[in-house]
Structure formats: structure tokens, C-alpha cells
N, C-alpha and C positions, 0 to 999 in steps of 0.2 A: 511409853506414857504420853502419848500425845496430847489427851485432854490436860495434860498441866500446861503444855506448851500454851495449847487454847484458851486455858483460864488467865495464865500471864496474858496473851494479846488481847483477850478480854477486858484486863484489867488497864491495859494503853491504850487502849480504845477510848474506854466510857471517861479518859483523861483529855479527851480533843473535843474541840467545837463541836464537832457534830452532835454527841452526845446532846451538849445542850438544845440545838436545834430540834433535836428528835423530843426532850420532853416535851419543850414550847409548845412543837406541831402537835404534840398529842395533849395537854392544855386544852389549847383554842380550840381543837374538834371535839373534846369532852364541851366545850363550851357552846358549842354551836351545835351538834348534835343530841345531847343531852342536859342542857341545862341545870333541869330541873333535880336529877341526878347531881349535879356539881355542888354539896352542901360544905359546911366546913373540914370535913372528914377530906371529903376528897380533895379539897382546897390543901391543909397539912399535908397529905400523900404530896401532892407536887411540889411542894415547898422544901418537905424531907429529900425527893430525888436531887433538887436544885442544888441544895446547900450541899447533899453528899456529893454530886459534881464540882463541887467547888472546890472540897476539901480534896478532892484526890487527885482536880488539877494543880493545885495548891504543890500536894504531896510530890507527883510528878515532875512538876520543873525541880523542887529543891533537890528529887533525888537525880534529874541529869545535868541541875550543876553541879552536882556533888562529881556525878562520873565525869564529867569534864575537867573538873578541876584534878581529881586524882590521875587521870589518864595524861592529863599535862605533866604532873609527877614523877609518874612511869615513864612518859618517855624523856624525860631531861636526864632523869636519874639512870648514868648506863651497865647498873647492875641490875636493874629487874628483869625479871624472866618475861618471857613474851605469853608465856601461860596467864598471868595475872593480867595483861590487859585484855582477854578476852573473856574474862568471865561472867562478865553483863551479857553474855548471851546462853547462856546452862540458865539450869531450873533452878531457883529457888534451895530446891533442898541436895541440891547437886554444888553450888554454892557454899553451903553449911557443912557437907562431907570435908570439899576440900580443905576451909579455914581451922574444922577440928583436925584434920591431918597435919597441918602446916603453922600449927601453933604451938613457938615458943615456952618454955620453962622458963618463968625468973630467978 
């Protein structure tokens, strides 16, 4: 299942600067090249991409201080499995297999 892997790196990707830079440049050349095409429609289109850039850079750091801070956790603590720190790197639903596997009864 590779294209999961690709959609995850897809998804840290469009989390970094660059991303931003890439709408901007394509903005300013919708602006210089077609102008007159540039009306408020397409004006909100870039605005929507921007803000969704933001929120998923937003998203991204809180979720790798989340894995820094628990990865701090894990290793202070010298009962955890070394399988647990390495799980930030499986897919998504490879993730959810293991937690329903490895979850407690109260």
C-alpha cells in the first residue's frame, strides 16, 4: 500500500513553507498573467488554500510536540516496549490495528 504512505508524506509536506510559497507563486502569476480572470471567486480559492495551510501547519507542530513529549515519556519510563516508540512511522490504520489489539479492559 504504498499510495498511503504517499498520502501521509503528502500530508507533511503541504505542512512546510514551501507549500505556502507555492500558492503565493501561483497567486502572483494568476495575477500577472490573467488578471482579468482573478475575480472574487478566485480571490476566496486562495484564501481557502492559505488558511487550510495554516490550519494543518497549525495541526502538525501540535501533533510533533505531542510525539516529543510522549517519546520523552517512553524513554524515561524503563518499562516500555521499544515497539511503542516506533510507531509514528506505520500508516495510519496500521496504528489503529495495533491500539485495538493492545487495549486494556477496566
Amino acid at each position: 500500500m504504498r499510495w498511503r504512505s504517499w498520502l501521509t508524506d503528502l500530508g507533511t509536506w503541504t505542512a512546510s513553507p514551501y507549500a505556502f510559497a507555492i500558492v503565493v507563486v501561483y497567486g502572483f502569476s494568476w495575477l500577472i498573467f490573467s488578471r482579468e480572470t482573478l475575480e472574487w471567486h478566485g480571490l476566496a480559492t486562495l484564501i481557502t488554500w492559505i488558511m487550510t495551510l495554516f490550519i494543518q501547519r497549525a495541526e502538525h507542530r501540535d501533533t510533533q510536540a505531542i510525539h516529543a513529549k510522549l517519546d520523552e515519556l517512553l524513554h524515561v519510563h524503563g518499562d516500555a516496549r521499544n515497539e511503542i516508540t516506533q510507531l509514528d512511522e506505520k500508516e495510519p490504520e496500521q496504528i489503529e490495528q495495533f491500539r485495538e489489539g493492545h487495549t486494556t479492559s477496566d
